[in-house]
N, C-alpha and C positions, 0 to 999 in steps of 0.2 A: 391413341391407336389401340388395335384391338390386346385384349391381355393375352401372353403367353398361355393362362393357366386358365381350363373352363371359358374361353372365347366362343359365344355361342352368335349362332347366323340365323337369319329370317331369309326364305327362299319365297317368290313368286313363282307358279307353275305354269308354265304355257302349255297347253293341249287345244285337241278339237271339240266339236260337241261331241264324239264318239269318246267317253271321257271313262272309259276301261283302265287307260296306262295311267288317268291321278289316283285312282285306288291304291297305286303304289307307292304314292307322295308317304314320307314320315314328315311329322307336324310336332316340335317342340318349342319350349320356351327355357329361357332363364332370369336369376338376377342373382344379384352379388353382392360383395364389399369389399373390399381391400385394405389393409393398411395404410399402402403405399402404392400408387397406382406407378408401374413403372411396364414401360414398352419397348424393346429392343432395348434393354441398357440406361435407358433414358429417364430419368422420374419426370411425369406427369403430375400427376396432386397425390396430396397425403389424404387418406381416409376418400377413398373415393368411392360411389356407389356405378354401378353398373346392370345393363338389363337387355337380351336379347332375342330373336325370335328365329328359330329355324323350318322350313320345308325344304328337305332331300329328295330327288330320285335318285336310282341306285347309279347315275352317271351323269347328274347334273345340279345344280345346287344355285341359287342366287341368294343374299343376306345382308342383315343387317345387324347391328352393336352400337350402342352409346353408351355413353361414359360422361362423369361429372370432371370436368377441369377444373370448374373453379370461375374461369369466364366465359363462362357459356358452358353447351354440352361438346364433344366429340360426336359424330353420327359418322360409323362405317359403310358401308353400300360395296357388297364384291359379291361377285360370280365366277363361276370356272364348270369345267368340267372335268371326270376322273376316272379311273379304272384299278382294280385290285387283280389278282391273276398269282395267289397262293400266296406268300409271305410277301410279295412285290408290289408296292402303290407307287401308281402319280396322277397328277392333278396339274392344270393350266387354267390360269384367272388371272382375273383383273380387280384391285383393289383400290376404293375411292375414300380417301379420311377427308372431312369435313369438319367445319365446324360455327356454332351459331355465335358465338363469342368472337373476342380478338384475343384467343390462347395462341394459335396460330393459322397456317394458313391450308390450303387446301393443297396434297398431296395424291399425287394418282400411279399407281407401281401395274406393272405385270408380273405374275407371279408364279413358278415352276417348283412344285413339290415333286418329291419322292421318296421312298421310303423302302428297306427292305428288313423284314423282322423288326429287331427294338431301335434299329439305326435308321432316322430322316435327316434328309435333308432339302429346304431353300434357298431360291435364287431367284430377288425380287428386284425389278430396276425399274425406277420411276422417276418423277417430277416433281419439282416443289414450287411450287409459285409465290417467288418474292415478289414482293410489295415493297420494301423499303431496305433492300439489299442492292444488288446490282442485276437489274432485271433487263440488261441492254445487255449482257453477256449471257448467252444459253449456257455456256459453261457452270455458271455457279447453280442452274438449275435444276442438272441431271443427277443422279446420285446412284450406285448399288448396294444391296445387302444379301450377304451369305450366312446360311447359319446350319449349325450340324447338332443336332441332339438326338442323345442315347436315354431309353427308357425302358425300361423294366421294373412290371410289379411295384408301380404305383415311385420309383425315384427314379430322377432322370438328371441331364448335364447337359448343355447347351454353352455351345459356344458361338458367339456372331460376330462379325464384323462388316466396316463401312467401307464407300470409295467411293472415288471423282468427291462432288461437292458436297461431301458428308464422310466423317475419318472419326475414324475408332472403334474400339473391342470391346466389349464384354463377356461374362462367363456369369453363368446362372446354374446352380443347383438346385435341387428342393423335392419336395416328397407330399405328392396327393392322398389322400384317402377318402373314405365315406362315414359316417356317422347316424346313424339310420338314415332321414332323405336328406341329408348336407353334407355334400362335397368340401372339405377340411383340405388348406396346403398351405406351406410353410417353404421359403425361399428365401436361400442365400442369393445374393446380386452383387457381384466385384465389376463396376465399370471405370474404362481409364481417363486420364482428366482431359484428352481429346474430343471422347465422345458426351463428355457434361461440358465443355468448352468451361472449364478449371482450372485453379492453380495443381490439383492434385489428386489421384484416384480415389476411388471412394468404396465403400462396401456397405448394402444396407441388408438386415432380416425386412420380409416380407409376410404378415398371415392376411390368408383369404378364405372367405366362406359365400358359398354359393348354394343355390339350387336349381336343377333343370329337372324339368316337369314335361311330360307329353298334354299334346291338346289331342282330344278328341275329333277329331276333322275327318271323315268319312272319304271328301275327295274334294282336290282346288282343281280347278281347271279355268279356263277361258274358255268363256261362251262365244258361238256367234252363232246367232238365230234370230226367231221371230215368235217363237211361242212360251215366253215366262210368262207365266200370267200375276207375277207382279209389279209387272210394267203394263198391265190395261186396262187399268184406271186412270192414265196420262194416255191413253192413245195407244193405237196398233203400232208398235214399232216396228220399221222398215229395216234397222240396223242396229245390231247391239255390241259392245265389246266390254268384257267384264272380265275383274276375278271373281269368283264366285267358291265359297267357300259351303259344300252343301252338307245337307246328313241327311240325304234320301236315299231309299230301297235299292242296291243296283239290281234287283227283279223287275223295279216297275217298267211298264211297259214304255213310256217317257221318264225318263230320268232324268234329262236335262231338265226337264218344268216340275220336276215333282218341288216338295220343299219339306222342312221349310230349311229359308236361306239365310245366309249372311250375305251383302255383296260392300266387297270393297275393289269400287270403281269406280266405271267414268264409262260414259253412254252417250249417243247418239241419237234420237226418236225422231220420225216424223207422224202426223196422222196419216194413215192412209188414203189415197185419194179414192179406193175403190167402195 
């Protein structure tokens, strides 16, 4: 699941062809390493590497995160939407952990931030999909997590805990910094033998080193139209639905058709009968 520290998201932008408001899209990326990959309390793998992609609007955001387990990858997928309004945030999503291995199984939360000055907090309640637990009681399925952290100038404390079909606590300290372009952190992790299903608590140090990098990306939108002229070579298309990731003029007179493009999508054409 996604890291505590430097979690970074990949966002898809839905707009019209009037594609004025993806100008406002921010477009970054990351990647990382860990010591110790460890997630609400939990260790994941030791020495794990990770890598992410984000696109924001200023009140909307969709993404993605992976991560090395060990048997397979992790792949996150969440969205939500948010708002700030002077030292005051919150935010409502939905988050989907996956994974291509047999590390575990597939988990899907909703997710309630907020946050006011150095003090957040979440309140996420999901599902876990046994396969070889007891999958004929919903009971053992459901689960919550609550967590409260304070942050200031780069140190911060976190406290979390579990319930219904998932129990126990943790507490997390640690202290980020930057280092010319690499993001540097260092984390104490006290989890109790509940939440590691253990004879005993445990406490590990943590170092991580990251980098997050902006892309260049002019503006993503979704296309529908009829006049990319990188689609007629294959035929007049009738219907198009794309992301399209451009870096053309927003003066030209057609900006939708200008280029040149990236498209990561999926399309529809017919020839024309006219």
């Amino acid at each position: 699941m996604k890291m505590s520290i430097g979690a970074v998201t990949v966002a898809v932008v839905v707009a019209t062809p009037l594609v004025g408001a993806a100008q406002e899209a921010e477009v970054s990326a990351n990647v990382g390493m860990v010591s110790e990959y460890f997630y609400r309390g939990i260790p994941q793998k030791a020495s794990s590497g990770s890598a992410g992609l984000d696109v924001a609007f200023p009140n909307v955001y969709l993404g993605t995160w992976a991560a090395d387990v060990g048997d397979g990858n992790e792949v996150d997928l969440y969205a939500g939407v948010g708002t700030e309004v002077d030292d005051f945030s919150v935010s409502v999503g939905g988050t989907a952990y996956l994974y291509t291995g047999g590390f575990d199984n597939t988990y899907l939360e909703g997710n309630l931030n907020a946050g006011y000055g150095a003090l957040s907090a979440e309140f996420s309640y999901g599902r876990h999909s046994l396969d070889q637990a007891v999958p004929a009681d919903p009971g053992n399925e459901g689960y919550w997590f609550l967590g409260i952290t304070v942050e200031e100038a780069g140190l911060y404390a976190t406290f979390g805990t579990f319930g219904k079909a998932l129990d126990g606590e943790y507490f997390e300290a640690g202290y980020t910094f930057s280092v010319a372009d690499l993001d540097l952190s260092v984390a104490w992790i006290y989890s109790t033998d509940t939440i590691l299903s253990a004879a005993d608590d445990d406490n590990t140090l943590v170092f991580g080193i990251s980098h997050t990098f902006d892309i260049n990306v002019r503006s993503t939108a979704v296309i529908l139209g009829r006049c990319c002229p990188i689609l007629h070579g294959i035929g007049q298309p009738r219907f198009f639905l794309g992301v399209l990731l451009a870096t053309f003029d927003p003066m030209d007179s057609h900006p939708v058709c200008a280029g040149p493009y990236i498209y990561v999508a999926w399309y529809v054409h017919t020839r024309s009968a006219l």
